[in-house]
mmCIF file of the N, C-alpha and C atoms, coordinates in Angstrom:
data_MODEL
# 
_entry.id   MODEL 
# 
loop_
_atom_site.group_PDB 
_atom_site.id 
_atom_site.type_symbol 
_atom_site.label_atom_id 
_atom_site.label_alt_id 
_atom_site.label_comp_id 
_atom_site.label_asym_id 
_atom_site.label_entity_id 
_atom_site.label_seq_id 
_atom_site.pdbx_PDB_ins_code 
_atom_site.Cartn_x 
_atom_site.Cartn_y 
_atom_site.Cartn_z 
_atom_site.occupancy 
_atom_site.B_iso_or_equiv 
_atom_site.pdbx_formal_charge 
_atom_site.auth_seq_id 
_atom_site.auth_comp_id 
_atom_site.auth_asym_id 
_atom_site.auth_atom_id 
_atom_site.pdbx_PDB_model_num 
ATOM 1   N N  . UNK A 1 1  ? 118.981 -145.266 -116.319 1.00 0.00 ? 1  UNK A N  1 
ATOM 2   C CA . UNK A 1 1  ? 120.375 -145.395 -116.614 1.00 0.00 ? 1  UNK A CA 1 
ATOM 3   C C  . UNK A 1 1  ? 120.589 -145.016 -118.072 1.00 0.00 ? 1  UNK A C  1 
ATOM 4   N N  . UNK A 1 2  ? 121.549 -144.427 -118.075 1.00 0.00 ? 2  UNK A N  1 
ATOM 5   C CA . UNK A 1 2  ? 121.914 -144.221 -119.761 1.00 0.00 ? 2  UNK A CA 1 
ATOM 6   C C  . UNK A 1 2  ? 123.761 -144.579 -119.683 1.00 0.00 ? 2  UNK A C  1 
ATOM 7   N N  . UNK A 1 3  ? 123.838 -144.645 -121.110 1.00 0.00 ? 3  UNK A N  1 
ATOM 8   C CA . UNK A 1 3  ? 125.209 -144.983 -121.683 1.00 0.00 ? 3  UNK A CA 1 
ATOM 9   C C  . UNK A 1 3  ? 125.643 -144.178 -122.517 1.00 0.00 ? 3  UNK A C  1 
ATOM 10  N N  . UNK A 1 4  ? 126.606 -143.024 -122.568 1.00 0.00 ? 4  UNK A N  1 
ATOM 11  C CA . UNK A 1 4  ? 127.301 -142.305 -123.148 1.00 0.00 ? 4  UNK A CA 1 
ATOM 12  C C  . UNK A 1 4  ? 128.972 -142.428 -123.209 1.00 0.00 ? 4  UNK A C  1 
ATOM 13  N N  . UNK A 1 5  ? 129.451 -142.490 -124.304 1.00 0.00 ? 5  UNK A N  1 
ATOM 14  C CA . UNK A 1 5  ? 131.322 -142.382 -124.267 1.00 0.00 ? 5  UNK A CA 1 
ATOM 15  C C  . UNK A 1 5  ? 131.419 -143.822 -123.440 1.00 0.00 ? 5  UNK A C  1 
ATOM 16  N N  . UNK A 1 6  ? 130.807 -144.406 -122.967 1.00 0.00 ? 6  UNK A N  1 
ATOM 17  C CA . UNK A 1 6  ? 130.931 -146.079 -122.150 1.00 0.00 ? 6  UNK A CA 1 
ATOM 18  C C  . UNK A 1 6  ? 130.994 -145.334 -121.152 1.00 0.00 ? 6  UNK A C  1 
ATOM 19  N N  . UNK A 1 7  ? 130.441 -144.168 -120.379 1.00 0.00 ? 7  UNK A N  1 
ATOM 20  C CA . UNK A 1 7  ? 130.142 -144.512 -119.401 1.00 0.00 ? 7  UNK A CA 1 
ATOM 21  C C  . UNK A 1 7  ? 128.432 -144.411 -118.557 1.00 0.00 ? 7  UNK A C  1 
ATOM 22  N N  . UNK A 1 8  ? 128.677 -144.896 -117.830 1.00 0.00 ? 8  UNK A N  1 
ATOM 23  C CA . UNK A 1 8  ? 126.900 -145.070 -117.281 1.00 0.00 ? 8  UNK A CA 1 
ATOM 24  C C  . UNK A 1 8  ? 126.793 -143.844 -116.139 1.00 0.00 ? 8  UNK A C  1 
ATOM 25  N N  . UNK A 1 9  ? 125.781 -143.671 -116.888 1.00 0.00 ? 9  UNK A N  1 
ATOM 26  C CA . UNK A 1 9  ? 124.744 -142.665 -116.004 1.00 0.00 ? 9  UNK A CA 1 
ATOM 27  C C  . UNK A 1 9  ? 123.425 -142.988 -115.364 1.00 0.00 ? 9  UNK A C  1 
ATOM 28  N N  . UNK A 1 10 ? 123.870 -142.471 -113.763 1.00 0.00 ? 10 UNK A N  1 
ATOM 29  C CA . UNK A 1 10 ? 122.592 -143.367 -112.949 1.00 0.00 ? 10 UNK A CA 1 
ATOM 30  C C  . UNK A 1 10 ? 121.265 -141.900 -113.406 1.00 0.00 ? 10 UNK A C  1 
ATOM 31  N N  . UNK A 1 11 ? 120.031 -142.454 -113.768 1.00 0.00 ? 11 UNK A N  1 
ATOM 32  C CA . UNK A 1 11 ? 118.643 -141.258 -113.788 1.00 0.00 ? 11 UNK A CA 1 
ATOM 33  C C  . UNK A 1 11 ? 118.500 -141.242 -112.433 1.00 0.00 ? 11 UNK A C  1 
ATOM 34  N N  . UNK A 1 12 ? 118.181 -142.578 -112.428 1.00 0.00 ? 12 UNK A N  1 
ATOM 35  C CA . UNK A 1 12 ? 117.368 -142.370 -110.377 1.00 0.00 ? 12 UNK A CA 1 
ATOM 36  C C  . UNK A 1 12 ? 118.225 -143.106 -109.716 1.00 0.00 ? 12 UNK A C  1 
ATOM 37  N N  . UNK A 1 13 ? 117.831 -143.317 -108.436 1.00 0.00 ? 13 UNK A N  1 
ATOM 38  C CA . UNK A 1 13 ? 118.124 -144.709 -107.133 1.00 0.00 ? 13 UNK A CA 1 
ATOM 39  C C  . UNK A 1 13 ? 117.346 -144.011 -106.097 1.00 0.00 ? 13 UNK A C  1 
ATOM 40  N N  . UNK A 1 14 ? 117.166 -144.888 -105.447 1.00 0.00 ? 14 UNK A N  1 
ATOM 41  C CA . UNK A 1 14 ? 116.550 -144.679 -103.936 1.00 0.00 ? 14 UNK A CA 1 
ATOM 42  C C  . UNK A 1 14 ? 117.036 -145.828 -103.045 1.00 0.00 ? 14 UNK A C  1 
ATOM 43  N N  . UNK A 1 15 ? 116.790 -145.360 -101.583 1.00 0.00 ? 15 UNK A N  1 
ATOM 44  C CA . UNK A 1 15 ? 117.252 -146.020 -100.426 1.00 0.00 ? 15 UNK A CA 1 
ATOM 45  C C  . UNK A 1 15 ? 116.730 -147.357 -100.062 1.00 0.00 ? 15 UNK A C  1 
ATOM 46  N N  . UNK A 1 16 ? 117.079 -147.591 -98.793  1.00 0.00 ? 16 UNK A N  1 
ATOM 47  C CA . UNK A 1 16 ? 116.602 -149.149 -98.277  1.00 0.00 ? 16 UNK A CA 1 
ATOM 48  C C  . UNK A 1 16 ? 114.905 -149.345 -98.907  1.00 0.00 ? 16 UNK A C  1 
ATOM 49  N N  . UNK A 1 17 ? 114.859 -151.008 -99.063  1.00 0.00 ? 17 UNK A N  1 
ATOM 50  C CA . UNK A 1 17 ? 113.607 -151.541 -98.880  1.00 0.00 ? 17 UNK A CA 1 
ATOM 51  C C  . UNK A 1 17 ? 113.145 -152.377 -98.320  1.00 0.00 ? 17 UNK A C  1 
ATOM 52  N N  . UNK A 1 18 ? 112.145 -152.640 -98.010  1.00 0.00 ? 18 UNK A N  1 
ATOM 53  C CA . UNK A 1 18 ? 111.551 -153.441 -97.291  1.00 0.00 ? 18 UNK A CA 1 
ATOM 54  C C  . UNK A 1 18 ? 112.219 -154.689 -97.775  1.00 0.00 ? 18 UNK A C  1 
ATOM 55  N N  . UNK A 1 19 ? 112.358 -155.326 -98.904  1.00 0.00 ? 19 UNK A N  1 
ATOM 56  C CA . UNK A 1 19 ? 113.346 -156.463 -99.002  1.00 0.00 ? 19 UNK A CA 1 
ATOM 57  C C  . UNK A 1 19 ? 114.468 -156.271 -99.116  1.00 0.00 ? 19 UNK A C  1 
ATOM 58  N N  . UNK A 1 20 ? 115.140 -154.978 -99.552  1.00 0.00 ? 20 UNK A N  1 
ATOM 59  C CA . UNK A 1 20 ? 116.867 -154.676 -98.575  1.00 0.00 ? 20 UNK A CA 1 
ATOM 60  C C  . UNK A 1 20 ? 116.728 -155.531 -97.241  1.00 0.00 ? 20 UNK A C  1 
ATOM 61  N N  . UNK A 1 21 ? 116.039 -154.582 -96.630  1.00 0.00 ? 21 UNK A N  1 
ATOM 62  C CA . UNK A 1 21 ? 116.022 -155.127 -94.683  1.00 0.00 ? 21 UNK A CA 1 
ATOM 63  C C  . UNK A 1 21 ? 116.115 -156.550 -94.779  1.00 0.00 ? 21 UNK A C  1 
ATOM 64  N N  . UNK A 1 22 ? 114.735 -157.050 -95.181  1.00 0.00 ? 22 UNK A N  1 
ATOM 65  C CA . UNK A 1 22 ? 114.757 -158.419 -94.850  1.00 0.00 ? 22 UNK A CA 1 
ATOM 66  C C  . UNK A 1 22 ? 115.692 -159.217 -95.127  1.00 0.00 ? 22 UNK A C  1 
ATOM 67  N N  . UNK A 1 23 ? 116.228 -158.604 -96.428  1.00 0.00 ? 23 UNK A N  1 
ATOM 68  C CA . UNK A 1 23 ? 117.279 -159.738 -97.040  1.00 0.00 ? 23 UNK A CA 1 
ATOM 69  C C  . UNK A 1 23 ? 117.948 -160.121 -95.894  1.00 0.00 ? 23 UNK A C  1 
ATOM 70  N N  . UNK A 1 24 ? 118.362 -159.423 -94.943  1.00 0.00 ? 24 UNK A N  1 
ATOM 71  C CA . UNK A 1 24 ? 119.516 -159.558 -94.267  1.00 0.00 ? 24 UNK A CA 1 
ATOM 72  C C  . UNK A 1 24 ? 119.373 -160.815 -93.481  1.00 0.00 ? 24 UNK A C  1 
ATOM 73  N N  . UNK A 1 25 ? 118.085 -161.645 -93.527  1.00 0.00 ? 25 UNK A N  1 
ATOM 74  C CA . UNK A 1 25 ? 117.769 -162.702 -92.269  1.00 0.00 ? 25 UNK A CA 1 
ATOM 75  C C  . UNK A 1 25 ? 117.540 -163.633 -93.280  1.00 0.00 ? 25 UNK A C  1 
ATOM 76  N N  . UNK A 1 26 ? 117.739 -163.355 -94.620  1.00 0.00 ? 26 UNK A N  1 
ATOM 77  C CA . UNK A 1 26 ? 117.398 -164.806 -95.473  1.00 0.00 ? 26 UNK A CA 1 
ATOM 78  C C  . UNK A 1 26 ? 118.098 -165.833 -94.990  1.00 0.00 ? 26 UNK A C  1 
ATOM 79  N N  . UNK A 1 27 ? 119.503 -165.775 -94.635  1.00 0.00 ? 27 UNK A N  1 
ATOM 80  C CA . UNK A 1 27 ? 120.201 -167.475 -94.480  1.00 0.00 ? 27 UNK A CA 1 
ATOM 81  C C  . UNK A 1 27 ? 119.691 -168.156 -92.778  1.00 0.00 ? 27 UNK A C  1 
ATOM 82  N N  . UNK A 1 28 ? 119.101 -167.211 -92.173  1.00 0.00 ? 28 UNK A N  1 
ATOM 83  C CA . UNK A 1 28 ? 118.787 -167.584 -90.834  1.00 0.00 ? 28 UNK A CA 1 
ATOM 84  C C  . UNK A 1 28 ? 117.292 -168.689 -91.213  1.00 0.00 ? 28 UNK A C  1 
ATOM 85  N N  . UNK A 1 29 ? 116.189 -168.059 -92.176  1.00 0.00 ? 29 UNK A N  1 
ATOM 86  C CA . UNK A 1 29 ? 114.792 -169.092 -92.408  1.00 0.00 ? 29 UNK A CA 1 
ATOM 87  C C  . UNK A 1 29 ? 114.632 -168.841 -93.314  1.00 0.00 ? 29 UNK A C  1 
ATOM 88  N N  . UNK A 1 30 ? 114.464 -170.083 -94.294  1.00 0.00 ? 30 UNK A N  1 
ATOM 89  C CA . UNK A 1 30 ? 114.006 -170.623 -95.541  1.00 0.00 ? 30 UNK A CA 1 
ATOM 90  C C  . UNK A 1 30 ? 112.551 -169.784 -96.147  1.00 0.00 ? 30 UNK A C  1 
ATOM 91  N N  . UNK A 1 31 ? 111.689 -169.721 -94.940  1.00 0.00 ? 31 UNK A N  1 
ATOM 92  C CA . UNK A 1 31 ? 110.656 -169.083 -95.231  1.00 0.00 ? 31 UNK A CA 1 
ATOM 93  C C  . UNK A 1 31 ? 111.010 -167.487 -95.701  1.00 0.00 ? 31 UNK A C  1 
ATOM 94  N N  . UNK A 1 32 ? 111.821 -166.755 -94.804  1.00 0.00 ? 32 UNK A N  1 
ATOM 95  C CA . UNK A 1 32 ? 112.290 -165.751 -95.197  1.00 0.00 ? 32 UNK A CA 1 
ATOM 96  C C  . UNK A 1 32 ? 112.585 -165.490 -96.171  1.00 0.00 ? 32 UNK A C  1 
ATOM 97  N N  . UNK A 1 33 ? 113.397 -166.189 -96.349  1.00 0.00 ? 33 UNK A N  1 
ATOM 98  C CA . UNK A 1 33 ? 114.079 -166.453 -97.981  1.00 0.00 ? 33 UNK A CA 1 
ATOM 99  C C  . UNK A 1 33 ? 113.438 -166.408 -99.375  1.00 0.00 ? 33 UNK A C  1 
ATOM 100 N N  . UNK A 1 34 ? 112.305 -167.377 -98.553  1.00 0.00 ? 34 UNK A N  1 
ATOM 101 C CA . UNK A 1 34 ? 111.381 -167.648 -100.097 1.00 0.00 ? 34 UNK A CA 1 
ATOM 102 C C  . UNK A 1 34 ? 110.796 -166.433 -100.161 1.00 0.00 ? 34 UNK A C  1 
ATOM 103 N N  . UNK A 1 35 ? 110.056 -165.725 -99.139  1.00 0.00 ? 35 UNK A N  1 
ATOM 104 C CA . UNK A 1 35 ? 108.993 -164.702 -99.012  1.00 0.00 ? 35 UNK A CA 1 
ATOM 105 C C  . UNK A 1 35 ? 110.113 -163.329 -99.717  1.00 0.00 ? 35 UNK A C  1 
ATOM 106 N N  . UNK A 1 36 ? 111.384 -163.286 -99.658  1.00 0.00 ? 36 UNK A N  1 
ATOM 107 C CA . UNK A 1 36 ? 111.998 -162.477 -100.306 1.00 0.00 ? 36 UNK A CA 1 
ATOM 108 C C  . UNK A 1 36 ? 111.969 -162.533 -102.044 1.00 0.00 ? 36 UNK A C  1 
ATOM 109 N N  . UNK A 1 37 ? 112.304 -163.695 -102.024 1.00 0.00 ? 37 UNK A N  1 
ATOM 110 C CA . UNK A 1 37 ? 112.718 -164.115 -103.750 1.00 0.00 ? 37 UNK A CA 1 
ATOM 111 C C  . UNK A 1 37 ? 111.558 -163.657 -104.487 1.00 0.00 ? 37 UNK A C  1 
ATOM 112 N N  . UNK A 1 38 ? 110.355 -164.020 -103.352 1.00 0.00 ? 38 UNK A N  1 
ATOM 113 C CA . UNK A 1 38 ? 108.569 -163.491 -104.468 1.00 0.00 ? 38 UNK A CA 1 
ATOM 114 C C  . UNK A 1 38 ? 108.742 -161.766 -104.416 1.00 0.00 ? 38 UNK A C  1 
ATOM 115 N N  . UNK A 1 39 ? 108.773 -161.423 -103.745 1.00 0.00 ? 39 UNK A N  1 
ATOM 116 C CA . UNK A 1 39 ? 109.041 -159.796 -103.511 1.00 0.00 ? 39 UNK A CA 1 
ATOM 117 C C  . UNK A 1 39 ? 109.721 -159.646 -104.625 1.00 0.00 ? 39 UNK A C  1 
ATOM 118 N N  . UNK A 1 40 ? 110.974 -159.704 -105.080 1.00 0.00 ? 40 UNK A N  1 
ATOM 119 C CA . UNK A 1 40 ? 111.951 -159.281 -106.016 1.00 0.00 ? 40 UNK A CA 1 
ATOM 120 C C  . UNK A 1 40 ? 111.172 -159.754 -107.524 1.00 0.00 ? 40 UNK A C  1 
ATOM 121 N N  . UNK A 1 41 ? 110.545 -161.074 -107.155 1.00 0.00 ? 41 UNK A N  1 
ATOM 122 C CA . UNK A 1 41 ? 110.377 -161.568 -108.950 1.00 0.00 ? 41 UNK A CA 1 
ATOM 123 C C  . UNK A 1 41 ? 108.863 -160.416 -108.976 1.00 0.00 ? 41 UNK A C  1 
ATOM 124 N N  . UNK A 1 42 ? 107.971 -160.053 -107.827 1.00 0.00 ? 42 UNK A N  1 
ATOM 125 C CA . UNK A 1 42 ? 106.780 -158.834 -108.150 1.00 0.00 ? 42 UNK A CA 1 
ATOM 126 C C  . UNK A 1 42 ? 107.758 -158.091 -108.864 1.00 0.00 ? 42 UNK A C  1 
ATOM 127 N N  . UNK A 1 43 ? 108.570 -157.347 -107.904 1.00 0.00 ? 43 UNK A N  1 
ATOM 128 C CA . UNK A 1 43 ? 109.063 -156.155 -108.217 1.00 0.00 ? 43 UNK A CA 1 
ATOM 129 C C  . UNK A 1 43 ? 109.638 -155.907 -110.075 1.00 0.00 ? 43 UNK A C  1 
ATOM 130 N N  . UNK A 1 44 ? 110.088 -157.045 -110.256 1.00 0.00 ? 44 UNK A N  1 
ATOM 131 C CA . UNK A 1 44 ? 110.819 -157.209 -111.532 1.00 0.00 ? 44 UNK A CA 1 
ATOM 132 C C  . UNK A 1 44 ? 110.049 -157.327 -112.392 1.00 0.00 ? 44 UNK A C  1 
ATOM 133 N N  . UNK A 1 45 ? 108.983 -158.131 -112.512 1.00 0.00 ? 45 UNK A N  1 
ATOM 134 C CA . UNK A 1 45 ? 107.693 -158.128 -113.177 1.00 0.00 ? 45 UNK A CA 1 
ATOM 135 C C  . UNK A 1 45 ? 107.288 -156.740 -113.555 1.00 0.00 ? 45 UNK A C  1 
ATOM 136 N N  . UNK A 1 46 ? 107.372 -156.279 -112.496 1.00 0.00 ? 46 UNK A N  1 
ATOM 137 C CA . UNK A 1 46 ? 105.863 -155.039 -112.273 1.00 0.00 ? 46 UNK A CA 1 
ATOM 138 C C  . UNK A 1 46 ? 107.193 -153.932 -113.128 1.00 0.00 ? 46 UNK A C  1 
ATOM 139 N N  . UNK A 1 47 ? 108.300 -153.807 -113.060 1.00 0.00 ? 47 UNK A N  1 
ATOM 140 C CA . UNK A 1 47 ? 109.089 -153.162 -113.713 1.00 0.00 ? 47 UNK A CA 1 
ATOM 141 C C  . UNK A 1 47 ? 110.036 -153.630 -114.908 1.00 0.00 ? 47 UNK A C  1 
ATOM 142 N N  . UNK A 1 48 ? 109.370 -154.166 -115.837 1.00 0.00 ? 48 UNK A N  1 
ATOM 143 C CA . UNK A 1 48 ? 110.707 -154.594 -116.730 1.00 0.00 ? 48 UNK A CA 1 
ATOM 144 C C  . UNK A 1 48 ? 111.449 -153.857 -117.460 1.00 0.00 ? 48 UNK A C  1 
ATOM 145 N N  . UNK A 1 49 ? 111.330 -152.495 -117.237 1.00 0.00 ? 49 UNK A N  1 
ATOM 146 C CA . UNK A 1 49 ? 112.570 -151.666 -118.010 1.00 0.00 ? 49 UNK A CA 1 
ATOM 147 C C  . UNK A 1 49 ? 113.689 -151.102 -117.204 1.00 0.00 ? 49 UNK A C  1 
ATOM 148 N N  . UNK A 1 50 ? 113.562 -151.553 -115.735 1.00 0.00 ? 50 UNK A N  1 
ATOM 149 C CA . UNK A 1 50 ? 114.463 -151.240 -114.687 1.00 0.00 ? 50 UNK A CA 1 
ATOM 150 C C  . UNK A 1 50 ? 115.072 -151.837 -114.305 1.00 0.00 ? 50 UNK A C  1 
ATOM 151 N N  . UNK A 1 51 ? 116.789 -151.517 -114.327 1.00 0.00 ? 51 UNK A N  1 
ATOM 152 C CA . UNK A 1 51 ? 117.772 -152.550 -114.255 1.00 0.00 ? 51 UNK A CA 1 
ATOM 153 C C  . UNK A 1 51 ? 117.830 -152.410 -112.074 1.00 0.00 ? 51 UNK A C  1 
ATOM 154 N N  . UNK A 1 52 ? 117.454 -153.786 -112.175 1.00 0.00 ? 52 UNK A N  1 
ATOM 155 C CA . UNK A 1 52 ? 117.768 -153.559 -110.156 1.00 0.00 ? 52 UNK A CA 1 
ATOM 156 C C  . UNK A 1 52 ? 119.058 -154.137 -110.213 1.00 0.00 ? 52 UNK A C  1 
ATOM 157 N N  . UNK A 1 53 ? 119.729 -153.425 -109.112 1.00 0.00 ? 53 UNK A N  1 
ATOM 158 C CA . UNK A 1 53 ? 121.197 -153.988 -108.682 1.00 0.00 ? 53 UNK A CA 1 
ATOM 159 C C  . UNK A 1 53 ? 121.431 -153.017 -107.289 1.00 0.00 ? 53 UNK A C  1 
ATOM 160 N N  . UNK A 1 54 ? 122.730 -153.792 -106.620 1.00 0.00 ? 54 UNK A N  1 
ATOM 161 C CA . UNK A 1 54 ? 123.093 -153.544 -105.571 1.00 0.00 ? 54 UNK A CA 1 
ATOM 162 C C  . UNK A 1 54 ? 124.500 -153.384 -105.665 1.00 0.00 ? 54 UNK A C  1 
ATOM 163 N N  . UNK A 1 55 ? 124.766 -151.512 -105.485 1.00 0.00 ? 55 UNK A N  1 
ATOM 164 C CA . UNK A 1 55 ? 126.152 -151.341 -105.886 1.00 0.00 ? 55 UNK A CA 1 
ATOM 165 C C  . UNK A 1 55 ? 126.615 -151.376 -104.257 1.00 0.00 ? 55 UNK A C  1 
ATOM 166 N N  . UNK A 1 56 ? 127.970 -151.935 -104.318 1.00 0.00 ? 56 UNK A N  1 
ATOM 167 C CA . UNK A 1 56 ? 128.433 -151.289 -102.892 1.00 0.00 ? 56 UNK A CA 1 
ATOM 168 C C  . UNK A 1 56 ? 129.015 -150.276 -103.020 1.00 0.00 ? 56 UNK A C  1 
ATOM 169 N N  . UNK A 1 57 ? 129.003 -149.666 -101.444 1.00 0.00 ? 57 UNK A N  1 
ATOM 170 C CA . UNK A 1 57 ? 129.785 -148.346 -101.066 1.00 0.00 ? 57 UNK A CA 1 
ATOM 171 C C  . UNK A 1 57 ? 131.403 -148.687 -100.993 1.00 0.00 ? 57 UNK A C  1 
ATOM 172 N N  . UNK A 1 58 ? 131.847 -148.202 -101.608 1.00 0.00 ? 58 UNK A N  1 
ATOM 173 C CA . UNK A 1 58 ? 133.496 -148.173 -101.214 1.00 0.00 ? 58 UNK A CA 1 
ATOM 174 C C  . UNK A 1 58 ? 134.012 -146.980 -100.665 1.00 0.00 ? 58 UNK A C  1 
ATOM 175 N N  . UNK A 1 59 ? 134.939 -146.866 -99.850  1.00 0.00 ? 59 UNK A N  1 
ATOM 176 C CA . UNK A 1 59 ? 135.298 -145.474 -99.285  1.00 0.00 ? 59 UNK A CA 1 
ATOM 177 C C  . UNK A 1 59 ? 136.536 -145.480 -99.985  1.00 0.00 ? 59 UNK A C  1 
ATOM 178 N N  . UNK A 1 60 ? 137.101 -144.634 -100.539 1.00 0.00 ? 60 UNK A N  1 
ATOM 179 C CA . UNK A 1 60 ? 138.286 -144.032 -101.437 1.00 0.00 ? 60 UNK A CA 1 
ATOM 180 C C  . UNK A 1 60 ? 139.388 -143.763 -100.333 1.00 0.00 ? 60 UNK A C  1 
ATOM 181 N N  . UNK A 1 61 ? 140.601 -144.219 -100.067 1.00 0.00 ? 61 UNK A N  1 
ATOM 182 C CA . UNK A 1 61 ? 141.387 -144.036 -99.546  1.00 0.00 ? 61 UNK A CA 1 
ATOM 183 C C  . UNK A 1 61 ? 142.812 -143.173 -99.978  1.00 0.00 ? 61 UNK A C  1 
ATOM 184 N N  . UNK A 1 62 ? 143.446 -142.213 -99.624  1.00 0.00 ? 62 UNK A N  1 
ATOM 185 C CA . UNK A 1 62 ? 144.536 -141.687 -100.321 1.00 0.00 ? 62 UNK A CA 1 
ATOM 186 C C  . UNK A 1 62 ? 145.756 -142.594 -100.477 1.00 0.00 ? 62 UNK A C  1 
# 
């Protein structure tokens, strides 16, 4: 990501992950849940100069 004139510029992104997917069953089991949260704190660890986030899609209407 970079910041120019205030506005942001994406470098990379990539698609679903394996804890995208799962997320989706976290409120159904606790276990799920937890086994997600460790996934994300690896991931964040193993990358600390990478901002993770989850933009949504909006569709632009006239």
């Amino acid at each position: 990501m970079e910041i120019a004139n205030d506005v942001v510029q994406l470098v990379s992104f990539s698609g679903s992950t394996a804890n995208a997917l799962a997320g989706r069953f976290t409120l159904a089991d606790e276990a799920i849940h937890a086994h997600c949260v460790g996934i994300a704190e690896q991931e964040q660890n193993a990358n600390p100069s990478v901002l993770f986030l989850i933009l949504p899609i909006c569709r632009r209407t006239k």
